[in-house]
C-alpha atoms as a printed R data frame, in Angstrom:
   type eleno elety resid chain resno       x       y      z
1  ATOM     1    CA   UNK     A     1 -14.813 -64.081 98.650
2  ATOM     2    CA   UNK     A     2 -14.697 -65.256 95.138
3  ATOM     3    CA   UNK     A     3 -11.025 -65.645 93.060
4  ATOM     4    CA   UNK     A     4 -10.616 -63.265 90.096
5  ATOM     5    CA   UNK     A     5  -7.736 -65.320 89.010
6  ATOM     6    CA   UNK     A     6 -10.573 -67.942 88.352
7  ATOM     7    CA   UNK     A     7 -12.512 -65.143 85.569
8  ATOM     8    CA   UNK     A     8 -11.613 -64.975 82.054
9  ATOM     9    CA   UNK     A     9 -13.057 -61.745 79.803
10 ATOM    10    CA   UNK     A    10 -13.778 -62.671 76.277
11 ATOM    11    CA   UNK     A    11 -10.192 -61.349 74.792
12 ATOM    12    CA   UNK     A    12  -8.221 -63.797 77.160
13 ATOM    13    CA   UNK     A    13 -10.225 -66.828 76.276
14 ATOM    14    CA   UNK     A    14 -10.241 -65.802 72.509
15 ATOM    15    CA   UNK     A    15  -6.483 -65.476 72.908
16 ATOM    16    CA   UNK     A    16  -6.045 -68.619 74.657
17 ATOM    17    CA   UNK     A    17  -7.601 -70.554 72.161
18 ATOM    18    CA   UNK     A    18  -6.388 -68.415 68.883
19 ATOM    19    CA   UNK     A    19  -9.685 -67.792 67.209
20 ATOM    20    CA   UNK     A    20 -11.900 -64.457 67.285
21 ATOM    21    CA   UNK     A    21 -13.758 -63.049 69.907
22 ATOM    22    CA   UNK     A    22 -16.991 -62.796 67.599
23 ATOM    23    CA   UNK     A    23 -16.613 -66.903 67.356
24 ATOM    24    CA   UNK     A    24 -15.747 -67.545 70.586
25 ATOM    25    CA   UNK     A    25 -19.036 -65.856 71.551
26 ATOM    26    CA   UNK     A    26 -21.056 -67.643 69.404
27 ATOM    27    CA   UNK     A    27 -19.641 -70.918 70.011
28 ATOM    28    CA   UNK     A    28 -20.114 -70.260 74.212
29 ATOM    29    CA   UNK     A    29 -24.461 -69.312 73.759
30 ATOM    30    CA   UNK     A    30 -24.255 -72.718 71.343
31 ATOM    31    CA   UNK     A    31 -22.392 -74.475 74.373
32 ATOM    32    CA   UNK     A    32 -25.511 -73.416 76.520
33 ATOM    33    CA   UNK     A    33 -23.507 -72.324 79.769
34 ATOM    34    CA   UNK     A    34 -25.417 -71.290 83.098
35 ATOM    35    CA   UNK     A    35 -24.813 -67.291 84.056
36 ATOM    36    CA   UNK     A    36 -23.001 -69.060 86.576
37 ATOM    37    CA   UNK     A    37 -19.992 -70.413 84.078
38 ATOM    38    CA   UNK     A    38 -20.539 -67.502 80.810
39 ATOM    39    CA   UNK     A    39 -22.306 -63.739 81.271
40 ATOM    40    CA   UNK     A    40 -22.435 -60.682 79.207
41 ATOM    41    CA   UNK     A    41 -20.712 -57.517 80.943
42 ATOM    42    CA   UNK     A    42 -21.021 -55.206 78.492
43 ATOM    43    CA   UNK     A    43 -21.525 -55.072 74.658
44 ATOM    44    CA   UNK     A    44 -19.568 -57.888 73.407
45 ATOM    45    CA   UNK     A    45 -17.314 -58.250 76.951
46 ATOM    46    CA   UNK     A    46 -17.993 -61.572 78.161
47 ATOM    47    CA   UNK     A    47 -17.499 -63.174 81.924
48 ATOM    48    CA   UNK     A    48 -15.683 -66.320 81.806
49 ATOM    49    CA   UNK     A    49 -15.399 -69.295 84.778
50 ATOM    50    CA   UNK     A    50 -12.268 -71.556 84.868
51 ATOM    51    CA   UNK     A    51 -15.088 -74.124 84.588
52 ATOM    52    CA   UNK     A    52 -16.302 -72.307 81.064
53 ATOM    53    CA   UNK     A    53 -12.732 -72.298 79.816
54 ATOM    54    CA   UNK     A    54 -12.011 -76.019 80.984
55 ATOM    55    CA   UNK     A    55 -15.507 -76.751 78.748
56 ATOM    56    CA   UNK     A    56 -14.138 -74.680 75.623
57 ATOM    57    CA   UNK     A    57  -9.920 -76.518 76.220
58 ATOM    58    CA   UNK     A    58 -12.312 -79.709 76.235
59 ATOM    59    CA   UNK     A    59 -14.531 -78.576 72.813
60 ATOM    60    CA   UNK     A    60 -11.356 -77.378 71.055
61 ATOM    61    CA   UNK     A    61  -9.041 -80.147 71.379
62 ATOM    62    CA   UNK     A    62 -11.892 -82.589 70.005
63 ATOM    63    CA   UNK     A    63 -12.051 -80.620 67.198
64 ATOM    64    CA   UNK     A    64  -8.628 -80.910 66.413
65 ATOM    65    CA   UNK     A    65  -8.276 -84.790 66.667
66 ATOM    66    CA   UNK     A    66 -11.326 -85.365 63.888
């Protein structure tokens, strides 16, 4: 049985990070995740895996350092 403490939607991961939802989106197809990590529920709402989110803590805090 799978953990849906381990699944983000699109507004907790936008809110997590502090940027939009509309960028976070776009950034996550330009990451190229598997369905497995980043899928589309519904119209702009957005699956999430801890894995996904781990990928995006790792993206943003390289941005920050340059």
């Amino acid at each position: 049985m799978s953990d849906v403490r381990k699944v983000f939607v699109t507004t907790e991961v936008a809110r997590r990070f502090n940027v939009t939802t509309a960028y976070l989106i776009r950034l996550s197809k330009n990451m190229n995740f598997n369905e497995s990590e980043f899928r589309e529920t519904l119209k702009h709402t957005y699956l999430f895996s801890e894995e996904a989110v781990y990928q995006l803590a790792l993206h943003f805090n390289s941005s920050k350092r340059k």
